[in-house]
N, C-alpha and C positions, 0 to 999 in steps of 0.2 A: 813609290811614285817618282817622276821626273825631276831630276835636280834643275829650279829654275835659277839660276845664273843672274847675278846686278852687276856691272863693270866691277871690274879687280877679281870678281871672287872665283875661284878656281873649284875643281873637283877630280876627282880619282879617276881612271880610267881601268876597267879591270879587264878589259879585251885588247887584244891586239888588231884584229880585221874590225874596220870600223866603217860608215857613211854617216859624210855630213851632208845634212839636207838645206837647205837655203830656200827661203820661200818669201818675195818679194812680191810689192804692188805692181812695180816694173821691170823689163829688161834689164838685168844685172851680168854683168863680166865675172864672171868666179875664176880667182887661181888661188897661187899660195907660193907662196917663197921658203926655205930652208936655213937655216941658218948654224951659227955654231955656237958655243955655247954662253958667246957674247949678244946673239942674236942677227953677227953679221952676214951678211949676203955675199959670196967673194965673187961670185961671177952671174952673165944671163944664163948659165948652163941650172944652177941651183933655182930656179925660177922656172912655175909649172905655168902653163898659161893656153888659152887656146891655140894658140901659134904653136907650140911646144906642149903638147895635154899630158905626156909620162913621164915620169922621173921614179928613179927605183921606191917604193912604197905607195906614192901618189897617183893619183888620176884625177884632170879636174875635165867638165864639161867642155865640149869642141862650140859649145853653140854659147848665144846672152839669150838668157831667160828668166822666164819670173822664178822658175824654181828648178832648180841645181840640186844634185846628188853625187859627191864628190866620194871616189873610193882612195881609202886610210889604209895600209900596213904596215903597222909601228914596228913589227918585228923585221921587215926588212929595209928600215932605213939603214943609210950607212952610218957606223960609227961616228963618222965627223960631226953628224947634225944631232941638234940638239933641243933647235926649235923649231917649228911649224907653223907660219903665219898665215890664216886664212884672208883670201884680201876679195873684196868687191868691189866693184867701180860703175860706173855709167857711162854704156857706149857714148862714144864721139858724137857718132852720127843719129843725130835725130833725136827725138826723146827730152826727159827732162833732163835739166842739168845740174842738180843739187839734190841731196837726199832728204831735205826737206821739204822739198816738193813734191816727195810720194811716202806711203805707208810705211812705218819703221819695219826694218828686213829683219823675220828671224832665222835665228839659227840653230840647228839639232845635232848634236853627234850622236846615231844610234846604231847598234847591232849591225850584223846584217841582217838578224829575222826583223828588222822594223823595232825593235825593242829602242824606246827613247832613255837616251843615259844621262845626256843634260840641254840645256835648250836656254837661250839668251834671245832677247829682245833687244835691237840694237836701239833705241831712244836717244831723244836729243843731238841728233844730227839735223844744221843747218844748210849751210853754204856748201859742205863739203858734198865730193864727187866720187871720192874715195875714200875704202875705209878698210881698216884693219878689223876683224871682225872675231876671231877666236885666234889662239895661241894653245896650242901641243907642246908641251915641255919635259924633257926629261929631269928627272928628281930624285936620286938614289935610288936608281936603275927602275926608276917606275917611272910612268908617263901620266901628266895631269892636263886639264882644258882650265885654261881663265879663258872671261870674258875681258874683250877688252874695248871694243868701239871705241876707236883713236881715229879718230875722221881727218884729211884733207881736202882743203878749198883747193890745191894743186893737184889736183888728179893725183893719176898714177904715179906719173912724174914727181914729183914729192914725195909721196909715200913711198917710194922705191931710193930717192934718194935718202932719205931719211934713214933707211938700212941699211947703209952704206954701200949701192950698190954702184960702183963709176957712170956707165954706160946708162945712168936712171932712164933718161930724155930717149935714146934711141930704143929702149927696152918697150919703152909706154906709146910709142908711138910705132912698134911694131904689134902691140899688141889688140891696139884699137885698128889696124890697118887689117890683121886676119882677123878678124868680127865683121870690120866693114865689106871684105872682099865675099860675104857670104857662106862660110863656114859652115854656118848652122842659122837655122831662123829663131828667131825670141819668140816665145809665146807671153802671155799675160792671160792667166786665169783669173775667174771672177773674184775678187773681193768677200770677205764675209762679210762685211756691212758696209755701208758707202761711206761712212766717216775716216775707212782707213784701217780698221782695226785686220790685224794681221788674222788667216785663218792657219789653225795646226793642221799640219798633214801627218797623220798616222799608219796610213796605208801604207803597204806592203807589198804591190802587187809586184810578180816574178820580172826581172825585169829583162828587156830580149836583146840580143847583141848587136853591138853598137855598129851602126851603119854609118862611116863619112862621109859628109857632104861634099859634093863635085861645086866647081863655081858655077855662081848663077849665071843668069841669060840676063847680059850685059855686062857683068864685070871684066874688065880686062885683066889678062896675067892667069897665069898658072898656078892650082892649088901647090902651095908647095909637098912633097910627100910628108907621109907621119907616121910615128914610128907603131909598131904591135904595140896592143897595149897589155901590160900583163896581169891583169886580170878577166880574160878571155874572150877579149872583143875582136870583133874582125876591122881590119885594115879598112880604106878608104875604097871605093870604086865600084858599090854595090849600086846597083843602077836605082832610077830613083822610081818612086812609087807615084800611082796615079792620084787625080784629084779626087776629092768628096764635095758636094754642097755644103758640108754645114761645118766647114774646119779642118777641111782634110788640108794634106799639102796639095799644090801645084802642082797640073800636068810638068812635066821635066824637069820639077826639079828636084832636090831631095829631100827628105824627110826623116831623123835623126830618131831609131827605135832605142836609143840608148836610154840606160838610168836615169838619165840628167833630160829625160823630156819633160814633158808643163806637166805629169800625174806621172813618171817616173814607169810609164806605161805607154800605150796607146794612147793618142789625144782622140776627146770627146768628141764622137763622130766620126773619126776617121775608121780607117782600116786596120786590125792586126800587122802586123809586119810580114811582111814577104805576100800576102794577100791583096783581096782588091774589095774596092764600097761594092755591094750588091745594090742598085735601085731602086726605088721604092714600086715600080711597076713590074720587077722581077727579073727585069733583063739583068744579061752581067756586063758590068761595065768594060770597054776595051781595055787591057793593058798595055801600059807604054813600050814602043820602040827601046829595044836595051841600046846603052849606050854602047860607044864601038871600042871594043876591045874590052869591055868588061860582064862579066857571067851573064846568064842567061837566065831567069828565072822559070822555075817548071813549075810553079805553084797553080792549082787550079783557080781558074777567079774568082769564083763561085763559090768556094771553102774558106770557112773560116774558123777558126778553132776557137776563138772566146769573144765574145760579144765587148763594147769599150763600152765602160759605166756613161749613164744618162747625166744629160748637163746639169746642175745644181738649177734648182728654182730662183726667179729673179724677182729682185724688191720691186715691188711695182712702183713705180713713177709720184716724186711730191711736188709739192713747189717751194721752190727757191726759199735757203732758209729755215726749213722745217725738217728735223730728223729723218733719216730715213727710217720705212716700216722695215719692222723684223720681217723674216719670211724664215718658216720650218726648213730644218733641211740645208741651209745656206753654206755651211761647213766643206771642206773637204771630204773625199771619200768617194771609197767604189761604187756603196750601197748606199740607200738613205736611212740604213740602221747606222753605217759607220756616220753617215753625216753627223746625223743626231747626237750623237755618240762626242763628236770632237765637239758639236755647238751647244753642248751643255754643260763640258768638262772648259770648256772657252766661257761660259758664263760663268762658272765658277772660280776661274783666276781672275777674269773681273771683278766678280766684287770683292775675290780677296784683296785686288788690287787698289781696286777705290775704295774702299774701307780701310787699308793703311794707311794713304793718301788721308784721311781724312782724320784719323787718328793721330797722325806728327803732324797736324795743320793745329790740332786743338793741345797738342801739346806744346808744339811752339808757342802759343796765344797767351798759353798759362807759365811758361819759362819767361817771358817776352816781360808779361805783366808782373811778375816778380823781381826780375831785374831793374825797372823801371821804376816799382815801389820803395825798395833798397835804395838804388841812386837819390830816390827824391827825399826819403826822409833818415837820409842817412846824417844828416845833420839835425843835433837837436834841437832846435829849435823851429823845425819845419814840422813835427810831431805833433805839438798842441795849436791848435788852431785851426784858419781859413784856408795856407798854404797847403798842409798837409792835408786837409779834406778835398781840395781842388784838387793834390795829385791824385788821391787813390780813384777821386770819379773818373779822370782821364788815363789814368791804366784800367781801368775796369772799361772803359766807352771805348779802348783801344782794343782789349780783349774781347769784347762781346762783338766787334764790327767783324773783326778777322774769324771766330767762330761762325758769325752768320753769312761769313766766305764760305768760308770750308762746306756750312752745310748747306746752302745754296747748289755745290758745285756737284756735291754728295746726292742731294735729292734728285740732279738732273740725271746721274748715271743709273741712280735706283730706277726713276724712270723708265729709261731706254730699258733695262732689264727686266723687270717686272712685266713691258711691253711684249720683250721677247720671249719672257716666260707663260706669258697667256697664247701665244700663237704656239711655242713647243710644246708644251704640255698636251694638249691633245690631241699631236700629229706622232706622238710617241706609241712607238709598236711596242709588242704584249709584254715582253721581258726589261721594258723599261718603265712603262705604264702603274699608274697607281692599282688597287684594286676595285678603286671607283670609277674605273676610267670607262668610258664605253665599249670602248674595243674591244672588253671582257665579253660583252653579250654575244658576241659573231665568233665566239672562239674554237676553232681548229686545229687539230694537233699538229703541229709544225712538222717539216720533212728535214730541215737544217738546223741545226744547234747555235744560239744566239752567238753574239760574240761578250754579250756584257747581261748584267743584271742587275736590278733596281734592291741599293738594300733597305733604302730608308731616305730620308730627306735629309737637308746640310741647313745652317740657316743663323745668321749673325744677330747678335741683341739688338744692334743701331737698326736692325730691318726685318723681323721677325717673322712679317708678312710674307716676305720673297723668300720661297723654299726652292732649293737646288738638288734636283734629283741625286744621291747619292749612288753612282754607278759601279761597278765591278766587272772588270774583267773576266770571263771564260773562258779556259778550268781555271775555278780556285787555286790562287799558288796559295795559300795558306787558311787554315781552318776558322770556325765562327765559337767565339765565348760569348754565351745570351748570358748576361750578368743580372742572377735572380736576388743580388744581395744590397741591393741600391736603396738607401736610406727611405729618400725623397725625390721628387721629381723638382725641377726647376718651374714648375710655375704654381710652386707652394703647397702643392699635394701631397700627401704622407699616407701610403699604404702599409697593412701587416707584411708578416712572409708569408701570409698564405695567399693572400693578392700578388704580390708581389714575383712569385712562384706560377703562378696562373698567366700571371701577362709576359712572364718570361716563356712559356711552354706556347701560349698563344704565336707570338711572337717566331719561336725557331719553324710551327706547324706553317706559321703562312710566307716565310722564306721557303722550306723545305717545298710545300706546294706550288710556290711559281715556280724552284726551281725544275721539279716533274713537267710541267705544264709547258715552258717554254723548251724544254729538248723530246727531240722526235721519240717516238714510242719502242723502247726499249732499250736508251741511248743512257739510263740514268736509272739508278738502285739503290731503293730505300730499304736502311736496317733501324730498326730501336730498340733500345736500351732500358728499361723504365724499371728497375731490382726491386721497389716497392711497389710499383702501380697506380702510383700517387698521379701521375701524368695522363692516367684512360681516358677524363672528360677533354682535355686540348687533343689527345689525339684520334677523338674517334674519330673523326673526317677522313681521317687517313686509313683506318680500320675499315670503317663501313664501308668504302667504294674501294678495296681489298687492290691499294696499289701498293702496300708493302709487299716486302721482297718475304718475311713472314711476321706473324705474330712477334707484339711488341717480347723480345726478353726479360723474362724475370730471375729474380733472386738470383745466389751467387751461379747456380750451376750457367744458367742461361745468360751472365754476363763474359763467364769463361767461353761458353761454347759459340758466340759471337765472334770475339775477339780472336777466337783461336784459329775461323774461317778467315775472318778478313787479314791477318798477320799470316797466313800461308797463302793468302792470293798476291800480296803486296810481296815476298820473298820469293812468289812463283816468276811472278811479271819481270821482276827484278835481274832474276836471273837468265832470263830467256831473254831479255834487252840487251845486257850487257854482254850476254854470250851470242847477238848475232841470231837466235832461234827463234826468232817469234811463233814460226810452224811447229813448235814442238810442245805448245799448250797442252796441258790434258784435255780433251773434248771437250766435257761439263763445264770446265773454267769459263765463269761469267766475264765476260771482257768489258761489260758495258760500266759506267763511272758510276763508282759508291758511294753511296751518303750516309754516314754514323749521326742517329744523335743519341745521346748520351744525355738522361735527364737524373737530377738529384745526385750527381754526383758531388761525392764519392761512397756514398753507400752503395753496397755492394761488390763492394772493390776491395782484393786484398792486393800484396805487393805484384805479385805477377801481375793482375789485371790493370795494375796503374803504369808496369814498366812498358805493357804491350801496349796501351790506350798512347803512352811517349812517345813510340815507337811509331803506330801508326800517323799520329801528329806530326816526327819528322820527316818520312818515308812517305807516306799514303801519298804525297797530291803528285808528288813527280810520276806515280803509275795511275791516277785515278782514283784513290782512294780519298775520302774527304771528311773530316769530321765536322761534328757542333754540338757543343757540350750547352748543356742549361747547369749551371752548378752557380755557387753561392762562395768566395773565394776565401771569406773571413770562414768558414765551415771547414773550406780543405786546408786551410792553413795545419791541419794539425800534422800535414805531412811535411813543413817545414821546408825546406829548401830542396828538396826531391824533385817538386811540382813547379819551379822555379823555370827552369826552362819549357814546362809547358804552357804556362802561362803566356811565356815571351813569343811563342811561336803562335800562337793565337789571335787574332781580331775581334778585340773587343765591343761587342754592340750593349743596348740596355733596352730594356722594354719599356723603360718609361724615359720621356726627355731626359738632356747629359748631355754638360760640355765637355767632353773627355776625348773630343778627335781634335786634332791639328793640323792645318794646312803647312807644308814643306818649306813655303814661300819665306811668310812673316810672323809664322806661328800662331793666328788666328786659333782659338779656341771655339769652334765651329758644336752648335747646339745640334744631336742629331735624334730625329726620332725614327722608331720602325717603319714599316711598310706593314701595317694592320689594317683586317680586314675588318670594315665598317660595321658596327653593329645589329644584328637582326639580317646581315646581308647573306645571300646563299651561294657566291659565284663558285667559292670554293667548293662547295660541294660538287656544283653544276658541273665546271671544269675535270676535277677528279676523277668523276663519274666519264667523261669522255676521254681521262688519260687511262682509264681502267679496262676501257673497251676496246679503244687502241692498242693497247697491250695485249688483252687476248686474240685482237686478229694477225700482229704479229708473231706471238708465239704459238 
């Protein structure tokens, strides 16, 4: 998961081509300064800034917006530099003028596939206008991010001279001068909730090259020119695109399809780039007069290659005072799977967040009250008697007031959250969805493969009630261990192993089933493993409506002849990837993603079958191959340290409750249970039955 970032703390950088994404309440100025390896600034030449957007490895946005995508290559900074200071600021012109008067900005460094590496929430900013916001350093020849949110009440101007840079004052006031002259337009996407709370942007979409803005219609002065940018954008003078109703740009003037736009994309409602809005009565709308001396656009108007994602749903309206309502879907994203997707993984660092919060509020109360009883009866003679009973009730009346802070402040967020968990909960589509959920009844085999999947609920002791869908990304980067060896369950249950065995096999049967269910029909292929047969009753669902790929395996020959398919499909794929040939499959090669489970192991397993089952564990998910074992871990102990890195590559789940996950943040030891199919219930069946039919009309 995402390294979340507190001021000071740093992290590893293991890529060189990097974007940081910036994602604000308000119009924000994004650059960054260069530094040496005192952190100095020696001239305006080492300062990226919209006035100046390239500098050898950098590229920051030409426009102030709510949300910035800065392009990173660490491998072609110069020598000299050492540091990399990301900086934001608040235009001049207009707008608020302190950052605490709008939503705390966060900030991502991730991939270029969209992949997040770390992410900081800049917090506790007042007065200030400007701020230092992340730090790139080099480190015995490797490059690390701290978090640093160093705010100035002096703008830029401060911040700049702080760096030592001479020229600070005429730096900052060239820099708010190419913003003001129109450079680019600020956008400001909606908020995910009206209190401010920042939304994650996840998305990924391609993004299209970068168009410079011409001055606007009344600015006086000429754009100044600006250099290639190298990372394959096109120069300034592209003529500017026409208007839309509902967000488009301006007839004449221009419209920035760069990375660094409000969705890092097309803005919502507008047009594709180099296209035109089509009408809602069909006509095609005119296109603009190209501007004089610059290209001609041949695009037809009428064409448009991708459709721009629909607006997010808005809070409906309260009064003054009163929380705002949740509303499904409010997140970021293209899709409102991916919404969903961020505004439930967004609920879940909430309450990790105010559950620490609330946790060093009751810990200070009890350090607080300790200290205070020490001071007071640290003299003996305050020990026996009236003094001594007076102090300990007024550390105790001190302790208990500041407790019933904390959980005062504590119930208000559960609140808000448990609110917004009753409006998501049932706006969730099929691959996130409980098996109780309604949406199951209307179910139809999907044409697209989800992006995430539901593996089980998340859910803290202070709040038991409020469960957090447990999501997963799609393809598994790493395999499922159903742990059939678990004592007791956590709310004082104690089954045999043969129960115990049973709710684990239950357990893999109705992950393995959503996972069939939620990808299109033929997209996903089930093998079993069962060497005793001990597993028939959990899987016949899967038998009876005849979606395995064959009959479950037995004994040793059938656990060879398993493994010995899927270990030449995984070394086939392999080698056809890496050599460039993907056309060179054998025919029959299944190409569709496989799914091993693997029950009672390790019976029926000699050493080959355990080295190949390794093998496929580390290898399988980079080609599609995927495992999930049901095994009992105190059982295969006996293969001692062999099994040692099988383990470690694994994800651990339990069939019965288990606090055995932890959040990345604060180390929450987070209570999770399966995704079990309600008792007496038939969807699994129902569902099965129409991925079994889809199958045969595809094949």
């Amino acid at each position: 998961m995402t390294a979340e970032l507190v001021r000071g703390q740093n992290h590893p950088l293991s890529q060189a081509r990097l974007e940081i994404r910036i994602a604000a309440g308000t119009p924000v100025v994004a650059g960054a300064t260069l530094g040496d390896e005192h952190g100095t600034v020696h001239g305006a030449e080492w300062v990226v800034h919209p006035g100046a957007p390239t500098l050898p490895g950098l590229e920051v946005s030409r426009q102030a917006a709510a949300d910035h995508r800065l392009a990173v290559d660490l491998g072609a900074m110069p020598e000299a530099v050492h540091r990399v200071h990301v900086l934001l600021a608040l235009p001049s012109a207009g707008g608020p003028v302190r950052f605490g008067a709008v939503a705390a900005p966060f900030v991502a460094v991730t991939g270029l596939d969209g992949t997040e590496l770390a992410g900081y929430t800049i917090t506790g900013l007042d007065a200030e206008s400007a701020v230092v916001a992340l730090e790139l350093y080099r480190r015995q020849g490797a490059w690390k991010v701290r978090a640093v949110g160093q705010g100035y009440a002096g703008g830029l101007t401060e911040l700049l001279t702080d760096q030592g840079l001479p020229q600070a004052h005429q730096l900052a006031n060239t820099i708010h001068e190419a913003v003001a002259q129109g450079l680019a337009r600020a956008v400001t996407p909606p908020a995910r909730t009206a209190d401010g709370d920042r939304a994650r942007q996840t998305a990924t979409p391609a993004p299209g090259p970068e168009q410079g803005a011409s001055a606007a219609q009344g600015a006086s002065g000429a754009v100044p020119p600006q250099p290639l940018s190298p990372y394959g954008t096109q120069p300034p003078g592209t003529p500017p695109q026409p208007t839309t109703p509902n967000g488009g740009p301006a007839s004449g003037t221009s419209q920035p399809a760069s990375p660094y736009g409000a969705q890092g994309a097309p803005a919502a409602g507008g047009p594709p780039p180099g296209h035109t809005q089509v009408p809602a009565d069909g006509s095609a709308a005119q296109p603009p007069a190209p501007t004089a001396g610059g290209p001609i656009d041949y695009s037809h108007p009428r064409r448009q290659n991708a459709a721009p994602p629909p607006p997010p749903p808005v809070a409906p309206p309260v009064q003054p005072g009163q929380p705002a309502r949740p509303v499904a879907g409010d997140a970021t994203g293209w899709s409102m799977d991916e919404r969903l997707y961020n505004q439930v993984w967004g609920m879940f660092e909430d309450l990790a967040r105010s559950t620490a919060a609330y946790r060093s509020a009751v810990d200070f109360a009890e350090s607080r009250m300790e200290k205070e009883l020490d001071a007071a009866l640290a003299d003996p003679r305050n020990r026996i008697g009236g003094q001594g009973d007076a102090a300990r009730e007024v550390a105790r009346a001190k302790y208990a007031q500041l407790v019933e802070q904390a959980r005062a402040a504590y119930d208000r967020d559960l609140g808000q959250l448990t609110a917004e968990s009753e409006v998501v909960e049932p706006a969730l589509p099929l691959s996130y969805a409980r098996w109780d959920n309604p949406v199951w009844h209307g179910y139809r085999v999907p044409f697209e493969a989800p992006m995430a999947v539901r593996m089980g609920d998340l859910h803290l002791p202070e709040c038991p009630e409020l469960r957090i869908p447990m999501l997963i990304r799609l393809p598994l980067e790493r395999g499922l261990w159903i742990d059939s060896g678990a004592a007791g369950s956590l709310d004082g249950s104690f089954l045999d192993s043969h129960e115990l065995r049973g709710l684990a096999m239950d357990t893999a049967v109705a992950l393995a089933a959503r996972l069939l269910a939620v990808h299109p029909a033929g997209d996903y292929t089930l093998h079993v493993i069962d060497p005793a047969g001990s597993g028939a009753q959990a899987l016949a669902p899967l038998v009876w409506t005849g979606v395995l790929a064959a009959p479950p395996a037995v004994g040793a020959a059938g656990v060879a002849d398993v493994l010995a398919r899927l270990t030449e499909r995984v070394d086939l794929v392999q080698m056809a990837v890496r050599g460039g040939a993907a056309d060179s499959l054998p025919p029959g090669l299944d190409t569709s993603e496989q799914l091993l489970i693997v029950n009672d192991f390790p019976h029926g397993f000699d050493d080959r079958a355990v080295t190949q089952l390794r093998y496929l564990a580390d290898e399988g998910p980079s080609v599609g191959v995927h495992l999930m074992m049901v095994a009992d871990r105190e059982e295969a102990s006996a293969y001692g340290p062999l099994l040692d890195p099988l383990w470690r590559s694994l994800m651990r789940l339990t069939p019965v409750p288990d606090d055995h996950l932890a959040d990345p943040w604060v180390g929450h030891a987070w209570t999770y249970e399966p995704a079990l199919v309600p008792p007496g219930s038939q969807v699994v069946q129902q569902v099965l039955n129409q991925v079994a039919e889809a199958r045969t009309k595809y094949t």
